[in-house]
N, C-alpha and C positions, 0 to 999 in steps of 0.2 A: 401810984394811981395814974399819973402823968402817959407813963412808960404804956403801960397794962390797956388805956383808950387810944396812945395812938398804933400798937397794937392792935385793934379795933378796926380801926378805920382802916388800916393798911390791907389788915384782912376783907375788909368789907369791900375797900376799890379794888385789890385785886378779882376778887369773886365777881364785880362787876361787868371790871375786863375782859376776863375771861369768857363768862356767860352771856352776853348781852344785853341788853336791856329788853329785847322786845317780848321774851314768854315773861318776866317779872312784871314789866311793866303793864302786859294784856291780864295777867291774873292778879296785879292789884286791884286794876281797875272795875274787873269783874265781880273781886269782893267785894268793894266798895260799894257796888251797883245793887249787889245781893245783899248787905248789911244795912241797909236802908230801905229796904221791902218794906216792912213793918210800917213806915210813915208815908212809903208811897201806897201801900194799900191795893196794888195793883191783882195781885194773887186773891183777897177778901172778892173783888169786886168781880174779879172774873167764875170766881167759883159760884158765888150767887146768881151771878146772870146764868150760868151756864146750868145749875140746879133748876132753878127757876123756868128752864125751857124744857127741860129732861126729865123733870122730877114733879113740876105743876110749880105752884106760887106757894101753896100753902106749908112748903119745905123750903125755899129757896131763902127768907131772914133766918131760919135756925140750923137748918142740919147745912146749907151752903155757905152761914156765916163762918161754921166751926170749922169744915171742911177747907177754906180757904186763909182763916187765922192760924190752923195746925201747920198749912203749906209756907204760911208768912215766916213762923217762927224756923220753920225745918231750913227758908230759903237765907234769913237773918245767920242762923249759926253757919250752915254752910261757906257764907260770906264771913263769919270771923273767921271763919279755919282759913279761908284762902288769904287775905288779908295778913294773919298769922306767918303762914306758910310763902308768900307771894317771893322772896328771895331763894327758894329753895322746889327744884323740881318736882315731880313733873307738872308741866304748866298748862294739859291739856282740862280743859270744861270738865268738871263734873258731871255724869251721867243719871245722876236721878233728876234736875231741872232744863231745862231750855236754858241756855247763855242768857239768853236774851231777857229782859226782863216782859213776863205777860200782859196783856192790857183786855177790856170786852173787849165781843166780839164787834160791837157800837161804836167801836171807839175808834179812829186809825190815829197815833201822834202824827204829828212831822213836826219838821223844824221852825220856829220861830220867825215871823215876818219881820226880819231886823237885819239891818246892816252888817253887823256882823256877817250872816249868811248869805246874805243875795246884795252887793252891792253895784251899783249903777254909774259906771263914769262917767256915762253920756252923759245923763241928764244931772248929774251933780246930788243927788241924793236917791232912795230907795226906800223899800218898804217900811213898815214898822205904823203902830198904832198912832193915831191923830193928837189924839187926847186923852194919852194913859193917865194922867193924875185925876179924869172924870171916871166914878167909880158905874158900868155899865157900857161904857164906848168903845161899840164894836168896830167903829166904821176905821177902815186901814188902806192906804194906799198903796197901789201896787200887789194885791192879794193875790200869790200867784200859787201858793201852796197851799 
C-alpha cells in the first residue's frame, strides 16, 4: 500500500512538472467558481431580471425562475466535471457558459473596500467599513470603488 501511494505522488509531481501549473490551476479555479452557482444564485437572478424586461413581470417569478435554476444546475455540473477533470487537459473554458461568472444587468461587483485591495502607506491605513459589527453601516472611508 506504502509502495502503490508513493507511486502516486511521484506520478502526480511528475505530471506536475511537466505540465505546469497554470491551465490546471485556471480550470480549478473556474470549477470551483461554476460549482457554487447554485448558492451564488447569480444565473436565477439574471434570468429573471432579464425575463422580466423581455417577457413583461408577469412571466419573470416563474418561467425566468425556472429558466435561470435549469442554467444554475447545467452551470454547478459543468463546474464538477472541470474540478473532476482540472489535472488533466484540455484546459480551455467551456463553450456553452461565459467563464466568467453572470450577475443583473443592476448590478456591477467590484472589489471590496479593504486593505487587502487598496492599501495606503502614506497615510498609514486605507479603506474598509467604519463599523462592520453595526448591522446597516454603510458609511466607509476612502470609498473609491
Amino acid at each position: 500500500m506504502q509502495r502503490s501511494l508513493s507511486l502516486l505522488f511521484s506520478f502526480v509531481g511528475l505530471g506536475i512538472l511537466l505540465t505546469g501549473c497554470v491551465g490546471p490551476e485556471k480550470k480549478l479555479g473556474r470549477g470551483i467558481n461554476n460549482f457554487t452557482e447554485l448558492a451564488r444564485g447569480g444565473e436565477i437572478s439574471r434570468s429573471m431580471e432579464q425575463t422580466g424586461i423581455y417577457n413583461g413581470a408577469d412571466v419573470a417569478y416563474t418561467t425566468g425562475f425556472l429558466h435561470g435554476f435549469n442554467r444554475s444546475l447545467a452551470r454547478t455540473a459543468i463546474g464538477a466535471f472541470e474540478i473532476v477533470t482540472s489535472p488533466f487537459p484540455p484546459y480551455d473554458d467551456v463553450k456553452i457558459f461565459p467563464m466568467n461568472p453572470v450577475y443583473p444587468s443592476a448590478y456591477a461587483p467590484g472589489l471590496p473596500d479593504d486593505s487587502m485591495f487598496a492599501t495606503d502607506v502614506s497615510s498609514g491605513f486605507s479603506g474598509g467599513e467604519v463599523a462592520p459589527f453595526i448591522p446597516g453601516s454603510r458609511f466607509r472611508v476612502f470609498d473609491e470603488h
